[in-house]
N, C-alpha and C positions, 0 to 999 in steps of 0.2 A: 881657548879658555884654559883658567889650568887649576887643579885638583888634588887633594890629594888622599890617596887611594891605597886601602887594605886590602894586599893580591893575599895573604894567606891570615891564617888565624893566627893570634900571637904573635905578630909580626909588626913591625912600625908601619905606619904610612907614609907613603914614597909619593913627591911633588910631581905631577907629571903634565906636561902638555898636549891638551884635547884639540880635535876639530871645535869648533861653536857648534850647540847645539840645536837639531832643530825641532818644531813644537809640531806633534801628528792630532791627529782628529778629539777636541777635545784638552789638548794639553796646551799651556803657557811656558815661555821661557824666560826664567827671571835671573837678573843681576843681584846677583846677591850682596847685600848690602853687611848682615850680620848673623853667625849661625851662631846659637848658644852651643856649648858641649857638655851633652850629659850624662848620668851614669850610664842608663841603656848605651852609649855608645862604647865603654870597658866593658860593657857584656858582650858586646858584638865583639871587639878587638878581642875578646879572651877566649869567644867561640863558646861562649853561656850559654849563646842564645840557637835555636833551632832554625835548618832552610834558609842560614844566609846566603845572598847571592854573594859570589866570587869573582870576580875583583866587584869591590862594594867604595864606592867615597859616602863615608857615614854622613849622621848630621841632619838634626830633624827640630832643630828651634828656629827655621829660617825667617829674616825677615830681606824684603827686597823688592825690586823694580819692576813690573812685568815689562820684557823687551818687543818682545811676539808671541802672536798666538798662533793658533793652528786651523784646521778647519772645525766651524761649529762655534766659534767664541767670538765672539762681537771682539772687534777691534777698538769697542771704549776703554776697553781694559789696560791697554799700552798704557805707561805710563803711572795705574796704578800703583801704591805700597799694597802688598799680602805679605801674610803669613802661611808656610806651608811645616805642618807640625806630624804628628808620626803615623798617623793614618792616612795614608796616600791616594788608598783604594779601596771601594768594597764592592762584590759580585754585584748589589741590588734584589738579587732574586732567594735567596737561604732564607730560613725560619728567622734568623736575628733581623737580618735586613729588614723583611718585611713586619716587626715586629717592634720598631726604632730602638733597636739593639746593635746598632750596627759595628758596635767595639767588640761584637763576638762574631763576626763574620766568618763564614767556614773559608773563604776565601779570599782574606785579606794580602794588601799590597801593603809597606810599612817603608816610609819615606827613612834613606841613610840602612837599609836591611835586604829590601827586595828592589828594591830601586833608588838608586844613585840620588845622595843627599846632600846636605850645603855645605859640606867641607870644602869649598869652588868659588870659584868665580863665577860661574851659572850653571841652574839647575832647573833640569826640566818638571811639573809637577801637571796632575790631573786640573782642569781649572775647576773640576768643581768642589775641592779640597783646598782651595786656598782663602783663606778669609781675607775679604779688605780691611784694611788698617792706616785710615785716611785719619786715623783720633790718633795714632801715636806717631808722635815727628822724630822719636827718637829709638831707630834700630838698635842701637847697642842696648839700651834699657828694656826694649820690648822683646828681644828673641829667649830671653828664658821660659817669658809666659807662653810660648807656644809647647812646655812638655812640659816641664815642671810646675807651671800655672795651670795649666789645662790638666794634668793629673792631681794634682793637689786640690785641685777643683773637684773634679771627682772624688776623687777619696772625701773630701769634707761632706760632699752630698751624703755618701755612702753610709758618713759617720752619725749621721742623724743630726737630731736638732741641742744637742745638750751643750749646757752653758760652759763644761769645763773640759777644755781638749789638747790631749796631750799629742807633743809632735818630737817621735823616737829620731833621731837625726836632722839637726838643723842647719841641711844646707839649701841649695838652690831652691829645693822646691816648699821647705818649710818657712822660710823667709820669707816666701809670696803667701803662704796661708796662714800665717800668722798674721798678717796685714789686712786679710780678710775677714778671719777672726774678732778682731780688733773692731772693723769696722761694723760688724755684726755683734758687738757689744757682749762677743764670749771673753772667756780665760784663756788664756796660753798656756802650757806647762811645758818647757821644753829641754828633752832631755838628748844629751850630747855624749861623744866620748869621753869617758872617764880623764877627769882631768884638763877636759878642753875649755880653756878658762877663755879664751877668744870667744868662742862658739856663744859659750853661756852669754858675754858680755853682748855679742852681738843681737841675741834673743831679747835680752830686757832692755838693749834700745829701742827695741820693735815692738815695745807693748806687755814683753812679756809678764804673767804674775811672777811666776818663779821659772827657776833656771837650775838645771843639776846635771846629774854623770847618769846614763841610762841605766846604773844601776842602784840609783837612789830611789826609795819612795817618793811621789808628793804629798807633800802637806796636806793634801784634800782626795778626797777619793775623785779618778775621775769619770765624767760621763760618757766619753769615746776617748780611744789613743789612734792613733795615727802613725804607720812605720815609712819612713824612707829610709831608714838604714837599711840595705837587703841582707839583715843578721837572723837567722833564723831563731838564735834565742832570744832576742830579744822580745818573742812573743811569750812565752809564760809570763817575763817579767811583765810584760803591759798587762795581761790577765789579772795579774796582781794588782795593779794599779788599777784599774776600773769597779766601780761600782756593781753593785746586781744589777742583770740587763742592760750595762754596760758593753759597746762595742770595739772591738780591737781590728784596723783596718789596716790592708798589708799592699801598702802602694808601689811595691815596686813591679819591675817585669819580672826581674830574677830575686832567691833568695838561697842563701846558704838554707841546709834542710833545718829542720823543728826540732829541738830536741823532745823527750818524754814528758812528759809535765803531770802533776797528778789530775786527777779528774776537777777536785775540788775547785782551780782555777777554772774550769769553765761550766761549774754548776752554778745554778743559781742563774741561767739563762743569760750567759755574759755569751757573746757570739763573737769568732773569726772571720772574717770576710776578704776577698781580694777583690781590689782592681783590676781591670785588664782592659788597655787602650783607650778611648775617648770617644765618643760620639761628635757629628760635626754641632748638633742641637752643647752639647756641653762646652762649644770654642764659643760658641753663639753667646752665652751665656753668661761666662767667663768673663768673652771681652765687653761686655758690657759690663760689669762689676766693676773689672780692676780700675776704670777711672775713678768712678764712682767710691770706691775706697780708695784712691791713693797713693794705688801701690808702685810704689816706689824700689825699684830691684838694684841690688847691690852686687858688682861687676867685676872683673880682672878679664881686661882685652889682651889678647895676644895676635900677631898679625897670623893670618893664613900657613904660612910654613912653621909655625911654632904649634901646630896640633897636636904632636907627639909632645912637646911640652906641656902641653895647659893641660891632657890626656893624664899624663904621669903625676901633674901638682893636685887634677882632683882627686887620684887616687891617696895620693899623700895626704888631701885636707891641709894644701898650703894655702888656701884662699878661703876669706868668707861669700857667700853668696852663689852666683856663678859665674864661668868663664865662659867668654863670648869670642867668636874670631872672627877678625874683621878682614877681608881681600884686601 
């Protein structure tokens, strides 16, 4: 097989060739068909993130073949299409677990972090973390909704039920909740980098009401905002934008810190909230919607050895949507 693999922090990742992997008690070993690339994985390249494993092959939007299984997994499974997304593992037994919390696991595995992920040709995953995905024929198109969809999903829960919602950075993952949005008959407002007249355009071919620079007002007060920018000021400014009792939801893993804000932005019981990881009941859930709306995910492939490429164009914001690597 062959991989490619971040031996240190802030370092490129280096093409290398594996043994084939094999699948132990419980695990599947899949051909990997298409792994999206997302921002959690510049957090890991930059060393954001805490308890990475060394040498790590990131890469947690996978979608692909099961080749073999291991002991304990029915061999119908060969053959299958899943998706293996960032939640790789969880104990079963801590207060979250047992509480269907299980995105707050005290002892979490995180597929592409603590365990080798789809930047590859094959990748091994727990099988009971992998969703079937026998409704989508098209890997390139489906491997963003495994993080980007699946968190975007969350955060929308998060954000409550209100008609007008605002999405702070509109890349990979606000393109797919904009689309669900839409088909839940809310608003879109989606605010971009200053001046990112792509960005804007590509929001109001998706439904959007309006489109601006995250440091614009909208036109309407709104009823939750949404951040996937990991910018930390850009939380006062969404405080400002949200109505009384208004929610501001902070979806990413990593964020630049918060600046001070006066209090008055979060009086009037307007509330902060984060995300953090996914439930397998929320991929459940997810992947049953996104046909059902539509959704439709906008792509730039690059082949397996161009990682450090497509790595460096989403840090740049040279594509809309997201990047996908295909082996």
């Amino acid at each position: 097989m062959k991989a490619m693999v971040l031996s240190a922090l802030g370092k490129q990742l280096a093409l290398v060739e594996r043994p084939d992997p094999q699948a132990g008690p419980g695990e599947i070993v899949v051909r990997v068909e298409a792994c999206g690339v997302c921002r959690t994985d510049l957090h890991i390249v930059d060393g954001e993130l805490p308890n990475i494993h060394l040498p790590i092959v990131p890469g947690h939007e996978i979608v692909g073949i099961v080749d073999r299984v291991g002991p304990g997994v029915s061999t119908s499974r060969v053959g299958e299409r899943v998706g293996i997304p960032w939640l790789g593992h969880t104990c079963g037994v801590c207060p979250y677990c047992t509480t269907d919390r299980e995105n707050l696991c005290d002892r979490p595995v995180f597929t592409g972090h603590g365990r080798d992920g789809g930047f590859a040709t094959h990748v091994v995953a727990d099988a009971a973390y992998a969703f079937p995905l026998s409704a989508f024929p098209d890997p390139v198109g489906t491997a963003p909704l495994l993080c980007a969809g699946l968190i975007g999903w969350r955060s929308l829960k998060l954000a409550g039920k209100g008609r007008r919602i605002g999405l702070y950075g509109f890349g990979a993952a606000a393109h797919i909740i904009a689309q669900i949005c839409r088909w839940q008959e809310r608003e879109v407002y989606a605010f971009t980098r200053p001046g990112d007249a792509a960005a804007q355009a590509h929001a109001m071919s998706l439904g959007a009401t309006w489109a601006g620079d995250s440091t614009d007002q909208p036109p309407e007060p709104l009823d939750a905002a949404i951040l996937f920018a990991p910018v930390g000021a850009l939380v006062p400014l969404a405080l400002g934008a949200v109505r009384k009792g208004g929610r501001v939801v902070c979806g990413g893993i990593h964020m630049s810190d918060i600046p001070a804000f006066p209090y008055r932005l979060l009086w009037e019981e307007r509330q902060v909230l984060s995300v953090a990881n996914l439930t397998r009941q929320d991929a459940v859930e997810f992947l049953a919607a996104a046909p059902l709306a539509g959704v439709i995910t906008t792509t730039t492939v690059y082949p397996l050895e161009s990682a450090n490429e497509a790595l460096s164009d989403l840090r740049a914001g040279r594509f809309q949507g997201a990047a996908v690597l295909v082996p």
